[in-house]
N, C-alpha and C positions, 0 to 999 in steps of 0.2 A: 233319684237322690244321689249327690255325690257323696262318697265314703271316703276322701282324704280325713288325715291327720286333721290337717289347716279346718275342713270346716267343721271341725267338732270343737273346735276352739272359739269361744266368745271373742269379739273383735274390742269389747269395751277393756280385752283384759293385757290388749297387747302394752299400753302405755305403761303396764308394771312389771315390764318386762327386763328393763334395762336393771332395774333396782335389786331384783329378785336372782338375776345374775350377778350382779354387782356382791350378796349377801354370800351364796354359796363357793364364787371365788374365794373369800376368806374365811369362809369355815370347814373344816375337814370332816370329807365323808366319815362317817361312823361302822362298825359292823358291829354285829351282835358278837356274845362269848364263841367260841371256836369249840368245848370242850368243855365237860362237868367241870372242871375243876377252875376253867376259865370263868363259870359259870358263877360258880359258891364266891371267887373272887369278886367279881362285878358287884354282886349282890348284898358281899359286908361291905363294901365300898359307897354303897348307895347313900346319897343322903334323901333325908327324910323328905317329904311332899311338902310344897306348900299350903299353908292352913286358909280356909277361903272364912268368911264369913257375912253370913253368922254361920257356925260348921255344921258338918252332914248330921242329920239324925242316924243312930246305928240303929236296925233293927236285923232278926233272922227271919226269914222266910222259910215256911215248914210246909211239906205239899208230899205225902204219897211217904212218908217217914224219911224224905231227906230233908237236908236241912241247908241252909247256905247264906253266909251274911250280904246284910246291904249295905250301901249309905244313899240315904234319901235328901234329897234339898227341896224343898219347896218352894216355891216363891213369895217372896215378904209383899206383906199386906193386901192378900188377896185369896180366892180360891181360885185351885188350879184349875184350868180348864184342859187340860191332856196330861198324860205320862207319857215319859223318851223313858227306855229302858235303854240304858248305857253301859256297854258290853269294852272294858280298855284295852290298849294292845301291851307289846310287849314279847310277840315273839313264843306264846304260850307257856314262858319260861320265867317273865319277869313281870315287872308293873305291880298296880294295886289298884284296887277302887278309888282310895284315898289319893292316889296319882291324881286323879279327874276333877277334884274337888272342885277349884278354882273354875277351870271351864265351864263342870258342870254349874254351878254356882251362878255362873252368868247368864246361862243356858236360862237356867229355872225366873231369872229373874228380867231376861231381856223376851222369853215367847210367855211368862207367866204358867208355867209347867212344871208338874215336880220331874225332879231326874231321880230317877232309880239306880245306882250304880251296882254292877254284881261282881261281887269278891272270889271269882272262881276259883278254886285250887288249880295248882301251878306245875308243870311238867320240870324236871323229869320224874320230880316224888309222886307224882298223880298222873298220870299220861294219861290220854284217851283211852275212852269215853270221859273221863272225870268234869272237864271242861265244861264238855256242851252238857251234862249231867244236868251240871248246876244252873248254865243258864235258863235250861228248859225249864230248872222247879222255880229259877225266879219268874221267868214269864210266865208259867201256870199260877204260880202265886197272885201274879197281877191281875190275871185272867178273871182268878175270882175273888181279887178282894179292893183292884181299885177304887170301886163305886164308893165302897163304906168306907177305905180308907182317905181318899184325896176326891170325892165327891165326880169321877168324871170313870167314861168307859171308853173314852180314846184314849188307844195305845200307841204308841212306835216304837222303835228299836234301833238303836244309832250304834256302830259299832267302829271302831279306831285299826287298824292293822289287821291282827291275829282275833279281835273284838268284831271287827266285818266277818271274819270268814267264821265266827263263831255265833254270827246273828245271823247268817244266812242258816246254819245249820241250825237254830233256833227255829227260825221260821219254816224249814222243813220237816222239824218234828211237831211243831203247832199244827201243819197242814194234815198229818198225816195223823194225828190225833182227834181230827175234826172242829180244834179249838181254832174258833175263827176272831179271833181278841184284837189280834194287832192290824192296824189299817196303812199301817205304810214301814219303809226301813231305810234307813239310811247309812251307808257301806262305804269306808274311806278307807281305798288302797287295800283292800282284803287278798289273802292269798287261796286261792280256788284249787288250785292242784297241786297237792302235797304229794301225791306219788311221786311226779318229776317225768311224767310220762309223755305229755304233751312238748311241744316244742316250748310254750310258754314257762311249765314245768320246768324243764332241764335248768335254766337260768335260773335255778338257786338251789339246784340238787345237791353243790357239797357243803348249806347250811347246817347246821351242827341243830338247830333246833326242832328239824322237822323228825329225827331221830329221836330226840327228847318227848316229843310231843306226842310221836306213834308208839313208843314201849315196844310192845309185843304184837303190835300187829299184826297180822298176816296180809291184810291187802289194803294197801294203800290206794286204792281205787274205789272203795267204799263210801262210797255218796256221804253217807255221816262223818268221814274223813275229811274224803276231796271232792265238795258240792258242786264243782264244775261236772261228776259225773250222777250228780243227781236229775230227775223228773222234777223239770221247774215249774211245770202246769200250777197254776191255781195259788201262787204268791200272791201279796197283798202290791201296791206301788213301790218302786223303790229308785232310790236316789243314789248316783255312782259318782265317787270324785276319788278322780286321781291325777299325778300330775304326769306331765309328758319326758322325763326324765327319769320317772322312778322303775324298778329293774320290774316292777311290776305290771305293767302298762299293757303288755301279749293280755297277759291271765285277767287285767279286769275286761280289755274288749271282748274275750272270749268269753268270760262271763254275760257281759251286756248284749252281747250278739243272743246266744243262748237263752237266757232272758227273755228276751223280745221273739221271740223266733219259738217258745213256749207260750208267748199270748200276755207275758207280763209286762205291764205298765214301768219301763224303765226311761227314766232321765241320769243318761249319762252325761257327765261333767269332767274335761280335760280345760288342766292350767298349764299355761306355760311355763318352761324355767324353772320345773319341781318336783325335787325328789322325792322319795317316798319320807312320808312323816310330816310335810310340808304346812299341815296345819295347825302345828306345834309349836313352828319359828316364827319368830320378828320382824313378818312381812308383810310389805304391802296386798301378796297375792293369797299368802294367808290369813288373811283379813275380808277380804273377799269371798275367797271358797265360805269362812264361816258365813258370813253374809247370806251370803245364799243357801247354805244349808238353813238359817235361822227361818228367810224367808219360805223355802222348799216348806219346811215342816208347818209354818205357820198360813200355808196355803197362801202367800200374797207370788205374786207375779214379779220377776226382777224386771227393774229399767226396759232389759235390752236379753230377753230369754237366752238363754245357753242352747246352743245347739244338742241334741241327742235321739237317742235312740229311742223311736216308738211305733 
């Protein structure tokens, strides 16, 4: 098998190449806050989400005396036949559920799926553990009450940024719990090594958010941390999209190697021309990635399959 860049890259995807360039030319890289106080600024500054409709249902999820809110979309005029537990990013310092709505929204109504969206509390007023805390009570939530609640007992797990690398930790405390709920995950642009130890790691060591995120750690090598140094054995399928520009690219191959190389069923997906976030923007290749994530999760086969790791 060759291992270049080039053939992890779909060939159907080169023609949106020029465009996707063309888009990033004129708009300026972004960086997160630098700095608590950079932080609190960003965050009065934010404006409000867009409202999707028809809007989220809010409910709490209560599992083991924690508690942790939602927002659920279901799909109009039908029963769901899965749940996407939708984990957002943001850096583990910003975002909302309510950020999701609109995608989610499309989500639920374009696979017929409710999305579960989880309202994690936010670092650096809650640092780890707090995060995956909550994801975990929402996926155990779901674990036992999908059936009655949305009439189905497929699950997955889609996570956005700081949302990947908080669904991968999800699915390693589901594993390691024995709850075998979720049947596949889908991981966009997630960061895997928060220590900064790895070669991949180093390349965002003077983030200001991975400080936020860890508190009082004491080791940052802690699998529940940074899953790139977790036992991957016995994951459910998962789905990897990142793009070939984003500063993240080491840390998801490394993951997907790892992965694969534990026995799990990984489909990695490399776009070109894309920075991290890329399925957020106004593109023709982020129109695509979703595409294929829609189709991934809805088990149909694309055109022209993506090359990946198996």
């Amino acid at each position: 098998m060759k291992f270049g860049l080039t053939h992890l890259i779909d060939p159907r995807l080169l023609p949106l190449v020029d465009e996707s360039r063309a888009f990033y030319a004129q708009r300026v890289a972004g960086r997160g806050p630098g700095s608590w106080e950079e932080l609190r600024a960003v965050r009065a500054d934010a404006v409000g989400p867009a409202q999707s409709n028809p809007p989220a249902v809010e409910e709490v999820a209560v599992i083991e005396g924690r508690r942790v809110p939602l927002r659920i979309h279901t799909p109009t005029g039908g029963t769901a036949t899965g749940v996407v537990m939708e984990i957002h990013g943001g850096g583990f310092y910003m975002g909302s559920a309510a950020g999701s709505d609109v995608r989610n929204r499309r989500l639920a109504n374009a696979l017929g799926v409710a999305v579960v969206s989880v309202d994690y509390r936010l670092a650096p007023e809650h640092p780890w553990p707090a995060a995956p805390d909550d994801c975990e009570t929402a996926a155990l939530w779901l674990a036992e009450h999908a059936e009655d609640r949305f009439g189905t007992t497929k699950i997955s797990i889609s996570g956005f940024s700081a949302g990947a690398t908080l669904a991968m930790t999800t699915l390693l405390r589901l594993r390691d719990r024995g709850v075998a709920a979720v049947d596949s995950a889908v991981l966009q642009f997630g960061t895997y090594d928060l220590s900064t130890r790895t070669p991949a790691g180093r390349l965002i060591a003077a983030e200001y958010f991975l400080d936020a995120y860890a508190g009082t750690a004491s080791d940052r090598t802690h699998p529940d941390f940074s899953p790139i140094y977790a036992d991957l054995a016995g994951l459910p399928p998962v789905l990897m999209v990142v793009g070939d520009t984003d500063i993240l690219l080491q840390d998801n191959l490394a993951m997907a190697a790892r992965l694969s190389a534990s026995g799990v069923d990984v489909d990695l997906r490399i776009y070109p021309e894309s920075p991290h976030g890329f399925t957020a923007h106004p593109t023709p290749m982020a129109r695509a990635a979703l595409d294929d994530i829609e189709s991934w999760l809805n088990g149909r086969p694309n055109p022209l399959p993506a090359k990946g790791l198996s």
